[in-house]
N, C-alpha and C positions, 0 to 999 in steps of 0.2 A: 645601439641596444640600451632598454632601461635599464634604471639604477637594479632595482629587483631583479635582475639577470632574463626580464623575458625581451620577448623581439617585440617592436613595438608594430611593425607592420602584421604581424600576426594577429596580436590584440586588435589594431584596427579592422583587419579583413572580417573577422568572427564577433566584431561589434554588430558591422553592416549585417551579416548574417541571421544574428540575432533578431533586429530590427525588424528586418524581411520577416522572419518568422511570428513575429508578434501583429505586424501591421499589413501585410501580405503585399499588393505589388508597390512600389516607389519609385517616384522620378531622382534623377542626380544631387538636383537642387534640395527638397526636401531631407535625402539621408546627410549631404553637408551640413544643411543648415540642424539636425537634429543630432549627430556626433562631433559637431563643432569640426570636420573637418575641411579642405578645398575640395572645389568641387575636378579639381584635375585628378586629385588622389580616389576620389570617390570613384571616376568614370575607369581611373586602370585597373581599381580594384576588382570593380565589377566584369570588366571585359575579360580579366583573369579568369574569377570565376564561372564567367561565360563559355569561356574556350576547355574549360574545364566539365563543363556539365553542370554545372550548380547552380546558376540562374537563368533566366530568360528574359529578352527584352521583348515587350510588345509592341510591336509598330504601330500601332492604333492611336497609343499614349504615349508614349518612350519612358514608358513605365519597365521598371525590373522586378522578376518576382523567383521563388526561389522554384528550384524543377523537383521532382519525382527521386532523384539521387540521391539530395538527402535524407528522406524516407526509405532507401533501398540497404541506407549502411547501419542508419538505427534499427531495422531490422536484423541485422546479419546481428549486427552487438546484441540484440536482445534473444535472439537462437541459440545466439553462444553463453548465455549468461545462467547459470546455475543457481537459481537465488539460497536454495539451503545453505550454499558454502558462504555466500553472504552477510546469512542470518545465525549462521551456527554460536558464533562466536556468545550473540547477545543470550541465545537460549541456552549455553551453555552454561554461562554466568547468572543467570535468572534460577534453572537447576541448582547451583552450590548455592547460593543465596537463599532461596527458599526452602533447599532441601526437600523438593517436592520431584514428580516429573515435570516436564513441561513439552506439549505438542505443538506440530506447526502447520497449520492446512491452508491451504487453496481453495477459494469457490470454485464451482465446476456449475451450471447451471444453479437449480435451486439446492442443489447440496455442497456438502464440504468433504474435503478430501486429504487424511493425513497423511503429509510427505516428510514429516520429519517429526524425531519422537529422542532425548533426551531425559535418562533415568539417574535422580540421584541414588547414589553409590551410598549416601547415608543411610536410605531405609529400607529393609529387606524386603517391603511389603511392595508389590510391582504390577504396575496397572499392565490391563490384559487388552490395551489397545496395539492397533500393529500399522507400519505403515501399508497408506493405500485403502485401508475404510473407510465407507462413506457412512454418511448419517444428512438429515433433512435439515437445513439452516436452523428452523423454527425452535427446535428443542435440545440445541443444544448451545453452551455460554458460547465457541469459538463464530457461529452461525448468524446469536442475536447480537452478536458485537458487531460484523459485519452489516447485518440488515439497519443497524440504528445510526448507518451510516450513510443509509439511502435516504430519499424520499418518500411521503408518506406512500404515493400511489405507488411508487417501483415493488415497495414492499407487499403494497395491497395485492399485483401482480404474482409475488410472487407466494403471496399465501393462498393463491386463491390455483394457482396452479399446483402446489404442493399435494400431498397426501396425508392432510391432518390425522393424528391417530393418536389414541391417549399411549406414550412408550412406558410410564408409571402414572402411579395414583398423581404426582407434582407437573405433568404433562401441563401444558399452557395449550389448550384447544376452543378457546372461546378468543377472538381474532380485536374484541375491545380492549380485553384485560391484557393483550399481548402488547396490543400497542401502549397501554401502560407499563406496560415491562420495558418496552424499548426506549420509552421517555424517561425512566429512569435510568438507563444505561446512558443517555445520552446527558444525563446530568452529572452521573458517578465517573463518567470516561471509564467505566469497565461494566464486563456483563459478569451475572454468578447463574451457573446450568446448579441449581438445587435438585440434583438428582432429577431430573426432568427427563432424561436421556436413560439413565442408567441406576437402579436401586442401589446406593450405597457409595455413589462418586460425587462431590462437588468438585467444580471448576472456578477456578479464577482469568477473566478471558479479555482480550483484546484485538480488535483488527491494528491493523499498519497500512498507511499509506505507500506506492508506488513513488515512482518519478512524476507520474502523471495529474497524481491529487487522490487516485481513484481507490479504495479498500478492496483488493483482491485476496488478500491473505491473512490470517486473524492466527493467535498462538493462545496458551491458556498454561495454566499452575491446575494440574490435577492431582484431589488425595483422597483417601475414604474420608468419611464422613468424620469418625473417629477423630482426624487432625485438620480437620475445615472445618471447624466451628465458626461461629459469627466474628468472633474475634481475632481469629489465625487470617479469616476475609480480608478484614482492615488494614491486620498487620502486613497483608501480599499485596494487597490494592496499589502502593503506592510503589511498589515494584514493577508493577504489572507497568502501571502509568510509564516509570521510568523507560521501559525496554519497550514501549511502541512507542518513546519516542527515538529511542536508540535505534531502532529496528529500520523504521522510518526514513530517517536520517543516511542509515546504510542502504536503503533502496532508490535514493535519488530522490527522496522528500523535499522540496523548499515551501515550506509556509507563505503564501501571497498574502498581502494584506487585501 
């Protein structure tokens, strides 16, 4: 056993693993000579995991590559996984912090969908959002944070599928000036909905990355007008920034160079 109290044949097993998963099939020779292990260790490793279900050799190459099983259990952990109770923690903290509320949505096609919603207890004044509403990516901060996370065309897709509609007079319905919108989000690391959505709410907004890389979920600091001024903006910004990357982090984020 290592010093750090782990097994070390474990560490080794889910090295190879790893391996597999990044490089897809491999011969004996190769994963030794790439874990600095022998190739005896390599070959019972693998036969373990063979007799187990987890890899497969092909006789064509006497190549090993990983089976269908271990996508059967990341499945099961990810049915089983609740992400609100995850995230609750950061929005909870983002909330006393800002003394604002703060929501938490999901894309669902082109729209967003709130599944979690946090009210600070400081201010009597109470956004009339609920969970489980949807609204259209485009015109709203939680929406454009997520969209200026795609690419240009993913976007273009999805604006052209959408149902552009002016929702107020600050509606962003002209598809050049939005992608100016989104280029500046992508430079701020946050979006601001200027009542775009809704007469007399701003938003301070950000997506969060998955385990995957991918921006499925986006959260935001909502308040009347009245206490989101350009300056109260600035002051949330770099909260905001904080708790996607907290958030991130909690969802199985690893930054790749």
């Amino acid at each position: 056993m290592a010093e750090n109290g782990s097994i070390q044949s474990i560490e080794r097993f889910f090295e190879i693993i790893e391996l597999l998963s990044e490089n897809g099939s491999m011969g004996v020779t190769e994963i030794a000579k790439a874990t600095s292990l022998n190739k005896t260790t390599v070959f019972r490793m693998l036969s373990t995991a063979g007799n187990l279900g987890y890899v497969c050799k092909d006789d064509n190459n006497e190549k090993y590559k990983l089976t269908l099983k271990i996508l059967s259990i990341s499945a099961r952990i990810l049915d089983s996984i609740d992400v609100r109770s995850i995230v609750r923690h950061e929005l909870e903290n983002l909330a006393k912090d800002c003394t604002e509320t703060v929501h938490f949505v999901q894309r669902e096609g082109n729209k967003i969908v709130y599944i979690d919603k946090v009210e600070s207890l400081q201010n009597s004044v109470r956004m009339v959002s609920r969970i489980g509403m949807r609204h259209e990516m485009y015109c709203t901060g939680v929406g454009k944070a997520i969209l200026a996370e795609m690419s240009n065309d993913e976007i273009k897709n999805i604006w052209d599928s959408s149902q552009i509609e002016r929702k107020t007079e600050k509606t962003i319905i002209n598809f050049n000036k939005f992608m100016e919108e989104l280029e500046n989000v992508r430079n701020l690391g946050y979006a601001v909905d200027n009542e775009e959505n809704e007469l007399g709410v701003r938003c301070v907004a950000a997506s969060c990355f998955d385990y995957s890389g991918k921006t499925k979920y986006a959260f935001s600091v909502s308040a009347p007008v009245s206490r989101m001024d350009d300056q109260r903006v600035e002051k949330i910004a770099p909260l905001v920034i904080k708790t996607k990357s907290d958030i991130s982090l909690s969802l199985g984020y690893s930054k790749r160079d």
